[in-house]
N, C-alpha and C positions, 0 to 999 in steps of 0.2 A: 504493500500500500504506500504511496506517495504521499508525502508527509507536507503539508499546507507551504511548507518555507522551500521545498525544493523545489529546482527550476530544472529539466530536462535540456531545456537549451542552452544552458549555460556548459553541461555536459558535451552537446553537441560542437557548440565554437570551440572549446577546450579542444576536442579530439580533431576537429577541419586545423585550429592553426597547427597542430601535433603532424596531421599529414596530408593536408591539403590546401595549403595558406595561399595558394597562389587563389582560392575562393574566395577571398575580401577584398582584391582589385580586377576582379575582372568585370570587361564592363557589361551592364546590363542593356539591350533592347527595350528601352521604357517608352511609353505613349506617350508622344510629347502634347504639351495641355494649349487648349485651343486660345486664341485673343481674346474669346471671352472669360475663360475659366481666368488668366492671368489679369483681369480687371475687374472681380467682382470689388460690390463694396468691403470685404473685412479685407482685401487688398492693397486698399486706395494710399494706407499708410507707408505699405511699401515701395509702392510706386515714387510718395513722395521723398522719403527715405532717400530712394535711388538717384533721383534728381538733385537732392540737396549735397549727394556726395559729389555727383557730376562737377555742379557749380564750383565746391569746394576744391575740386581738384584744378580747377580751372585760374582763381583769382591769384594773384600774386598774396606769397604769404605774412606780408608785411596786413594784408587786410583780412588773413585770414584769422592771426592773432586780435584782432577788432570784430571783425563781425560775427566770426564764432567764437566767442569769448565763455561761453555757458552751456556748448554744445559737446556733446557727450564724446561725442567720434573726435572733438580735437583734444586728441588726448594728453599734448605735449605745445610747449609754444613753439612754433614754426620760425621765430626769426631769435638769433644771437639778442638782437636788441632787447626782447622781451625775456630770454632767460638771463638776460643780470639783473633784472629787476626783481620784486615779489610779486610780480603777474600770477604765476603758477599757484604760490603760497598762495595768496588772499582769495583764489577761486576753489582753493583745496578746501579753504577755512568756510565761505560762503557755503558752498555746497553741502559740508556737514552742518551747518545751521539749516539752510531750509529743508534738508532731508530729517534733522531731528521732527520735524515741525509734524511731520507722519507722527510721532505718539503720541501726540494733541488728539487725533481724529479717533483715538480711544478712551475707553473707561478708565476715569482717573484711577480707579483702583485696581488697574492693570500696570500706571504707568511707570512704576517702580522695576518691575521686571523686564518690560521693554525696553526700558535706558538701560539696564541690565547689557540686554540682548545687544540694542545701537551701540553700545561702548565696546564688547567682546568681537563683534562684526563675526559673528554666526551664529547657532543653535544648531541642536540635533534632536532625532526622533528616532525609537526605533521602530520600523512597520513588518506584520507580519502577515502571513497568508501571501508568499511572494508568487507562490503557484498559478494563480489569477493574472499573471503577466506575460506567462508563457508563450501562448499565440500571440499574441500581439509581437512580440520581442521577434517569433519564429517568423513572424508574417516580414516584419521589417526589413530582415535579411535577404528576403527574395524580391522586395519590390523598390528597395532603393540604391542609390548608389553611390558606394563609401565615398568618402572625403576625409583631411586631416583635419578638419576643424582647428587648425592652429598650432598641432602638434607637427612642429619641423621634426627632420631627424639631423638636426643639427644645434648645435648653442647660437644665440643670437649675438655672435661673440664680434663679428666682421670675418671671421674666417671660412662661413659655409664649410666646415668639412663633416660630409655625412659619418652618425655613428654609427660604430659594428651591431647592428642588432635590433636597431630602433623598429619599430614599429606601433601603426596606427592606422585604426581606420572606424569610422562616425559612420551613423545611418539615423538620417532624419528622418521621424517619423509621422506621416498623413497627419491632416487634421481633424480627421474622423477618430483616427488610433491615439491622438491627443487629446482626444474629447472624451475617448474612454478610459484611457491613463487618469485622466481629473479626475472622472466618476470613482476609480477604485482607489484612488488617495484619498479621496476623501471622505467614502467609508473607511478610513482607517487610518487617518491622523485627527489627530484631536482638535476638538470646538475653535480652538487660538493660532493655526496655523496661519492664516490668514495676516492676523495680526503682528505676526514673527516675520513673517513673508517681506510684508507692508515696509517694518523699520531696518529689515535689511536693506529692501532696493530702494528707501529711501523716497516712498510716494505711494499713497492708496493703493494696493493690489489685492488680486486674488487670484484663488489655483489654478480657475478660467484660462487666464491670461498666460500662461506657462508654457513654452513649446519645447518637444523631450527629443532627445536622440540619445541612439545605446551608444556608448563608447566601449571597445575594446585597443588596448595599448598593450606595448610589450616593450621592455628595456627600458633607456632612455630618452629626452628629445626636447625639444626646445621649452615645454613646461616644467622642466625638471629645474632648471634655473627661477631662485624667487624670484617675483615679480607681481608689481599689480596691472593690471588690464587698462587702466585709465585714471585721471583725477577722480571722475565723480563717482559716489555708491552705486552698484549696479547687484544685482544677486543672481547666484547662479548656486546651483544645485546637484547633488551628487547622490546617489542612491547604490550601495554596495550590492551583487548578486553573486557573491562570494565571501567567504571570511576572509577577513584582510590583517595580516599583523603586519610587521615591520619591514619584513622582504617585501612584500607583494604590491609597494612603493602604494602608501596610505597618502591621503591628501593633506597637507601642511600647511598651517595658515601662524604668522604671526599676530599674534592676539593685539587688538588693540591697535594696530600701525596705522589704519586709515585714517586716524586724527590726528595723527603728527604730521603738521603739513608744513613743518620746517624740513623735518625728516625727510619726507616723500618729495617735495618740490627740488630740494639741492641737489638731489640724485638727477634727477628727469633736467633741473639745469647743468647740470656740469655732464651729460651725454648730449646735449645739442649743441654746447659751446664745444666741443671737442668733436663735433662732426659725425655724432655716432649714433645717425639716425634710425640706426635698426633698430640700436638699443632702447631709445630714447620711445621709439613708439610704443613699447609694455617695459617701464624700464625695469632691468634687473640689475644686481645688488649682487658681490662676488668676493671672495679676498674678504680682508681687518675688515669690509663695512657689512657684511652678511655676521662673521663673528660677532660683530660690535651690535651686529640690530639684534641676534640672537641673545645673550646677553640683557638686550636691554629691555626687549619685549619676551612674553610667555609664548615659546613655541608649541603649539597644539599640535599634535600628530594622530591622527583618525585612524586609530585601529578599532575591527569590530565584527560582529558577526555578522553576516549577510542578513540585510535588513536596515541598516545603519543608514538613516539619511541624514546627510548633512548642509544643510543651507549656509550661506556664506557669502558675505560684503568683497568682493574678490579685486575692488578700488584698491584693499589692503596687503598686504605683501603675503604672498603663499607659493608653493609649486606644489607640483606631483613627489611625490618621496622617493628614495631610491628602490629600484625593480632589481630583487636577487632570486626571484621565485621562476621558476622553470616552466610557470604556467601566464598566461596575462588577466591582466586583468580587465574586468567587464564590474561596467555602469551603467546606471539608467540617468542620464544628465539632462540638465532643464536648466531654463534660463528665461529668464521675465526682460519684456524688451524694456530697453534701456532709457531713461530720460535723462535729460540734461536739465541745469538748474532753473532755467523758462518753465520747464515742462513739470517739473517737480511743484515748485509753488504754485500753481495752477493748479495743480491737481490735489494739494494738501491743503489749500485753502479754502477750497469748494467744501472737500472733505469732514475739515475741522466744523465750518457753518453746517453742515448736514447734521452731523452729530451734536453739536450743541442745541440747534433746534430742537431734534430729536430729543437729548433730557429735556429742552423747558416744557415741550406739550406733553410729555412724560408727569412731569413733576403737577402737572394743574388741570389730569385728568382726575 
């Protein structure tokens, strides 16, 4: 009898990468989706998304540092000029105020534990009955087609040299099969998920709003290097489908970093003033300043048993752990789309007025 937490297809990926890996890059004959399927309305976002990176790429960067100054995707200042200054800093600092501004739009007698939560920049849950994810996970592998999602097999070091053994491969899942992943989370995370969700990414959310792809990785790769993904809070998500201890490279976050935004900006300036724009776009931290941040911050390391979700401010300094296990590992990973600090206080201010409303007509029924 199959025991609620095991998952068959994790058994299956285990034995395909054992002898037959070349099954995760070959490509698929998929049905390509018609100009209408690519412009319905829950699209329109990303249409505009696509356009505003267009522009972006387009203007010289001296007005990129001005007119995207709160925009999520400009992760780094674009010109010399603006990293000697505390451009970087005072937008690191901004951003954690209007993101705190999300645990206003809860119960004050929640609000203790949420600043809790915004200060730590993650939470965890353990979920069980993983069985229920099975087909879905099996279906995934057949109808999409892998990608790195980020994970180079290299350091973003400037030297591109592939490592021995890296591997990686992502498969995004429908939004049909994302709508049924919400359904079974949440039968089975608890009543406040929502609200944990909310002070990670820094703005009104829900599970709704989530889009998941399975991650399977092997070795090492360019997330193995700490790093945060951008200035501003964003949340992203991690769901173990394996026991994970300390070989089988757990996910590492240092606790607390995304508010030092002396810390965080001097890094991201002193990699553009030295030309090191690879680095500078998720900047990482190596050598005495990785010791030095280790040290200064609580390094969290996420060992656990299959089941283990981890949610996490990923603005703040984290990698992948080191991989000594002879097997890979496999995620169910999510990520809530990203705003910027426009987009944040608009959305937490609405937020907060709903809720307040909410108690007075409360209070003088």
């Amino acid at each position: 009898m199959m025991h609620p937490d095991d998952l068959n297809v994790v058994n299956k990926i285990e034995n395909l990468f054992a002898h037959d890996i070349g099954f995760f890059s070959a490509q698929k004959d998929l049905p390509k989706k018609s100009l209408f399927s690519k412009f319905k309305t829950k699209n329109i976002n990303s249409v505009f998304s696509f356009l505003l990176k267009k522009l972006y790429r387009l203007i010289p960067n001296f007005f990129k540092d001005i007119l995207f100054f709160g925009w999520v995707s400009h992760n780094t200042p674009a010109t010399k000029l603006f990293a000697r200054t505390k451009y970087d800093e005072f937008r690191i600092k901004l951003d954690s105020k209007v993101s705190a501004l999300s645990i206003k739009a809860f119960s004050p007698e929640l609000s203790e534990r949420l600043q809790s939560t915004f200060q730590a920049g993650f939470f965890t849950f353990n979920l069980t009955n993983l069985s229920s994810f099975d087909n879905l996970i099996n279906d995934v592998l057949d109808y999409a087609q892998s990608h790195h999602a980020g994970a180079r097999p290299y350091y973003k070091d400037g030297e591109n040299k592939k490592i021995a053994g890296s591997f990686s491969a992502y498969y995004a899942f429908s939004d049909e099969d994302s709508e049924k992943i919400s359904i079974l989370l949440n039968n089975n995370l608890e009543n406040d998920f929502n609200k944990y969700l909310s002070v990670i990414a820094g703005y009104k959310c829900e599970l709704r709003d989530i889009s998941y792809s399975l991650g399977i990785v092997f070795g090492e790769n360019s997330n193995s290097e700490m790093h945060q993904d951008t200035f501003s809070a964003i949340a992203k998500g991690f769901i173990y489908l394996q026991d994970i201890d300390e070989k089988d490279a757990p996910f590492e976050y240092l606790e607390g970093s995304y508010h030092d935004a002396s810390f965080r900006s001097s890094q991201t300036n002193q990699a553009v003033l030295c030309g090191d724009y690879q680095n500078s776009d998720s900047t990482r931290i190596r050598g005495s300043i990785l010791e030095d941040a280790i040290r200064n911050y609580n390094l969290q390391r996420f060992t656990g048993s299959k089941g283990l979700f981890i949610l996490a401010n990923t603005a703040g300094y984290h990698r992948k752990g080191a991989h000594k296990s002879h097997k890979p590992r496999i995620t169910l990973n999510f990520e809530i789309p990203r705003k910027g600090i426009v987009g944040k206080l608009i959305r937490n201010i609405f937020a907060i007025m709903k809720s307040r409303t909410s108690r007075i007509l409360t209070f003088y029924r």
